[in-house]
N, C-alpha and C positions, 0 to 999 in steps of 0.2 A: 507533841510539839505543834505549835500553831504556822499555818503556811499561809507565805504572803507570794504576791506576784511581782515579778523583775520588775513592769514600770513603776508597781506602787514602791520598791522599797528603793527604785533609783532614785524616784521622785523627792522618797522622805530623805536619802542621803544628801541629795543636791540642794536642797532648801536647806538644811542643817550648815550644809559645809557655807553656803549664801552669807545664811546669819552669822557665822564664823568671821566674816569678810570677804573670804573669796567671790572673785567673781565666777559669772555665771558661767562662762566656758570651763574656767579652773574646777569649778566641782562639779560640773559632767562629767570632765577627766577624770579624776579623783573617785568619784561616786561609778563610771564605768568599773576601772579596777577590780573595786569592791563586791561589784556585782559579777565580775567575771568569776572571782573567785570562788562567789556560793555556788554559780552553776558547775562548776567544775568541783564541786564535792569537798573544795578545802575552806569548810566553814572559819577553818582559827585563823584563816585572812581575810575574812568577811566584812560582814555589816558589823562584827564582833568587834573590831576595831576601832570604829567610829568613837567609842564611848574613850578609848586611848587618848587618840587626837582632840577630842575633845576636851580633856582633862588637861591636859598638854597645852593646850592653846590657853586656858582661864590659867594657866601655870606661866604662861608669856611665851611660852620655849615654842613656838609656831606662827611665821612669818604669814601670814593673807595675803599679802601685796606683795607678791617677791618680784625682783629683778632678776630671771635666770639668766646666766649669760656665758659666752666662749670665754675663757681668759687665755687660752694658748692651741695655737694649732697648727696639725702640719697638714699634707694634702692627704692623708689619711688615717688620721689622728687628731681628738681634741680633747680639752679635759672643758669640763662646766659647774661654772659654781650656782649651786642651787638658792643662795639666799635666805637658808635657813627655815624653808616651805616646807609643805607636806612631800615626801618621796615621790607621787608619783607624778608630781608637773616636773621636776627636772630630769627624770628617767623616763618619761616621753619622748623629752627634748632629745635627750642624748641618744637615743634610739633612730629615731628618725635621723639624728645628725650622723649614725653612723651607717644609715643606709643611704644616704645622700651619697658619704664618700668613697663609697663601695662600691657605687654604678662607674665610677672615674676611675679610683685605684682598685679595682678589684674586692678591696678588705676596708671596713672602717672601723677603727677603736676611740671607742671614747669615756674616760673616767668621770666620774662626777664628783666634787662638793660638798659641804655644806648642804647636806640633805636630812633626810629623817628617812623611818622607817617606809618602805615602796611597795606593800604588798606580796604580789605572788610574781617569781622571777620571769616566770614562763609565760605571763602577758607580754612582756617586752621583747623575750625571744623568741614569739611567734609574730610579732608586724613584720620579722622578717622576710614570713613565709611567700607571703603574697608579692611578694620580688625576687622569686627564684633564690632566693639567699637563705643561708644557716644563720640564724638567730644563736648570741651567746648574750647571757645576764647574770651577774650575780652582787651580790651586796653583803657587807659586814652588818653588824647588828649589838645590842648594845651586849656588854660582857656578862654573859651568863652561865656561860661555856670553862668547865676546868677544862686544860691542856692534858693530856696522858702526863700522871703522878702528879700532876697540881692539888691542893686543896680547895684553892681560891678559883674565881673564876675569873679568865682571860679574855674572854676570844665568844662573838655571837655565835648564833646556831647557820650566821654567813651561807643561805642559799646559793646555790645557781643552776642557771636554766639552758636547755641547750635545743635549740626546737630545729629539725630538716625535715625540707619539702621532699614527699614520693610523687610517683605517679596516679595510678591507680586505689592505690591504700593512702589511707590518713597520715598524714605527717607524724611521724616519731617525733617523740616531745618528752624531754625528761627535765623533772621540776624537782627539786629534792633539798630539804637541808642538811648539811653536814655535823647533824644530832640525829639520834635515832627517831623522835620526835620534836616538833616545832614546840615553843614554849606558850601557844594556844593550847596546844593538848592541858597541857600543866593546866591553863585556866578553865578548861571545860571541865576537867575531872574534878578539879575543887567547885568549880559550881555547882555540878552532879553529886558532891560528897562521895566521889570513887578511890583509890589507890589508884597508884601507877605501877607500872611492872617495872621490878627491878634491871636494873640496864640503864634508866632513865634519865637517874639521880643518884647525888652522895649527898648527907648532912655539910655541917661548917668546919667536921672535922674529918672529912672525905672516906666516910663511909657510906656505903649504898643504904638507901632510904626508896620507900613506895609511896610517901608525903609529897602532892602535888604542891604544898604551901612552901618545902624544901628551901625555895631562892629566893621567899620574901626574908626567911631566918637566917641568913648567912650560907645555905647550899649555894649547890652548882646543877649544873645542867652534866650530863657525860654524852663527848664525840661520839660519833656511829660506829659502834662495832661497842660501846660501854664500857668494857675494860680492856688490859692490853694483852690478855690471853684472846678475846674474841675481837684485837682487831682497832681498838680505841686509836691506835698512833697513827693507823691511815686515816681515821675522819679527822684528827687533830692534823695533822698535813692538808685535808681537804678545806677545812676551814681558815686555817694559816694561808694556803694559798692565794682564797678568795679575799684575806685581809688585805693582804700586802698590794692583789690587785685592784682591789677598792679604794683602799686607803693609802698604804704609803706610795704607792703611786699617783694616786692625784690629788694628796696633801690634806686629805681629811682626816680626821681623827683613826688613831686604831686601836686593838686591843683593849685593852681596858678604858682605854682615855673615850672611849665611845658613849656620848650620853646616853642614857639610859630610855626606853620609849615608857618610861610607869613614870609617872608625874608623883608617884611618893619617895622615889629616889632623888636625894640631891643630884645638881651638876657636880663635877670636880673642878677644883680648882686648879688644877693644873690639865695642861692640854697635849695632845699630839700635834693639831689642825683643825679642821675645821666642819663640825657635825658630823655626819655619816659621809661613806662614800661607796659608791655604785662602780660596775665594770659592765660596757656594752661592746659588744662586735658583731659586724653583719661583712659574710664571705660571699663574695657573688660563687655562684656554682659554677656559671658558666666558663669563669676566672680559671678553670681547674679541666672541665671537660662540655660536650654539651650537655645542657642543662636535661633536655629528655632520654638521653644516654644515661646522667646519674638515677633522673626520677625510676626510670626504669629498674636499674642495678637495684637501687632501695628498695622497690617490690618486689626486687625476688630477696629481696636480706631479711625482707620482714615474713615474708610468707616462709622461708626457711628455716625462722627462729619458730613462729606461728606452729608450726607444722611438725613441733618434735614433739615426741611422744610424752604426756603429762607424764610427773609422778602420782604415785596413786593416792587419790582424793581431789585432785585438780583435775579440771575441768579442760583449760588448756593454758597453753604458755602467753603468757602477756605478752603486749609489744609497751615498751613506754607511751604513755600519754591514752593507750586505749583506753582505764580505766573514769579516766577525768573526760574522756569525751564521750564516753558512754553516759555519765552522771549527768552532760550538759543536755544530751536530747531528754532524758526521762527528767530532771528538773525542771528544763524547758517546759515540758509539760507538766508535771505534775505542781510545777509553785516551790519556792523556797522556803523550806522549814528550818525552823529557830526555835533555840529551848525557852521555856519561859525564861528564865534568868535573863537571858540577850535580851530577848520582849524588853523586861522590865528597866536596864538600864537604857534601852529606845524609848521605852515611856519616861523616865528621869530627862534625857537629853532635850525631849521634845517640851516637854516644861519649860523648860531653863528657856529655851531658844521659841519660845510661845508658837510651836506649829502642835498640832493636833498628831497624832498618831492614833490611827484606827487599827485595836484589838479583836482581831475574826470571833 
């Protein structure tokens, strides 16, 4: 795999997103995201994406110039329509709007809109941290997802993210979809020409399949736990939950009705609301106790968990979010590596959008 460095690939994402329309602040934003995501080791929300949004926008279905805006609010509470943009200029917004009203009321919730697909959840529920606040995010996504005993698919792989400030130790940070894997996995294995493990997938006629191609043909994706002997009806509750708070709470599309982020998918004609929708909270800690009282508690919670005896063949017990922050120092250093395949659809894009990309 060829490795490039965070400014060069922030650079080429921000100039691409430029040509797009956006402005220059919009695809900083946009292009940070993207770049947080490779450092933190979840390539299938990367630069991998770019070629998505891309495709999506020559498709019409991706506003440049959006209007984000409040449309309802309470003193600790707002819902935000995104305008039909890329995800992550109005899950900034609302991020920040829900830490604004969290320093007043303690707590701030705010739904989002009319949005598109936002990246990785746990960017958003980490701005929290740096204001002594718990960070919560999560997002529906387009239906890829059978329900436990469905055939068809309902329901995205609907992340969420839930980031608290410690003291001493790193922030606990847990980032996770509610599928055993993201539907990047799916695109990496078929670009690698690999199998998937079964758990993963069922065909169109909801049998288990190890065919990464599964949910171009009529598959599905299967909830986390894969069947309902190992568990499938808690991820399908996990991802239900994040719908209803994404969506039927602040009037975005849900369920099936969710555009799809593959530009060779039609729209449907018939609708819930309106594009994607997001769920943001920021909880002041202090709201609850003093704030270096809890950081404290949490270093002894994590060094607790930290501190139990592996099973044999481990090393030691994880805390959430250690492993993505371990990936961000040694990518930091080492460069961001990408398969050729990703390379090459950044060489297609950069064509089309007449900027040069430089091949190591």
């Amino acid at each position: 795999m060829e490795k490039f460095s965070y400014s060069y690939l922030f650079d080429f994402s921000s100039r691409v997103l430029q040509r797009m329309g956006f402005s220059e602040e919009h695809a900083a934003e946009s292009a940070r995201v993207f770049l947080a995501a490779e450092l933190r080791g979840i390539s299938t929300h990367g630069v991998i994406r770019l070629a998505d949004y891309y495709k999506l926008w020559e498709a019409g279905r991706i506003n440049t110039t959006p209007d984000i805006r409040i449309t309802h609010e309470s003193p600790s509470t707002a819902v935000i329509d995104g305008d039909g943009t890329i995800g992550m200029l109005p899950a900034i917004r609302a991020m920040n709007t829900a830490i604004t009203k969290a320093r007043t009321a303690g707590t701030g919730w705010v739904a989002v809109r009319n949005s598109s697909n936002f990246g990785i959840a746990g960017y958003y529920a980490m701005m929290a941290l740096a204001h002594d606040m718990i960070g919560f995010a999560c997002t529906n996504a387009s239906p890829l997802v059978a329900p436990t005993f469905s055939a068809i698919p309902m329901l995205g792989t609907n992340p969420m993210a839930v980031a608290i400030p410690a003291g001493q130790q790193p922030p606990f940070v847990a980032d996770f979809a509610t599928t055993p894997v993201t539907r990047g996995k799916f695109t990496i294995a078929a670009k690698k020409g690999e199998k998937l493990s079964f758990g993963y997938a069922q065909d169109a006629e909801g049998k288990p399949t190890d065919d990464p191609t599964a949910i171009e043909h009529g598959g599905s994706m299967l909830p986390l736990g894969g069947d309902r002997e190992h568990g499938s009806h808690k991820g399908y509750c996990l991802g239900a939950i994040v719908d209803i708070l994404s969506a039927v709470l602040s009037g975005a599309n849900f369920g099936p009705f969710v555009p799809p982020m593959m530009s060779y998918l039609p729209l449907l004609e018939q609708k819930s609301g309106e594009g994607w929708g997001h769920f943001f909270g920021a909880m002041r800690v202090d709201a609850f106790m003093p704030a270096d009282e809890f950081k404290t508690r949490m270093d002894f919670w994590m060094e607790t968990m930290r501190n139990a005896r592996p099973a044999k063949g481990n090393e030691k017990v994880l805390i959430p979010g250690e492993p993505e922050r371990e990936n961000e120092e040694r990518i930091s250093r080492e460069g961001i590596a990408l398969l050729p395949q990703v390379v090459d659809d950044l060489v297609i894009i950069a064509k089309k959008s007449g900027i040069n990309f430089e091949e190591n």
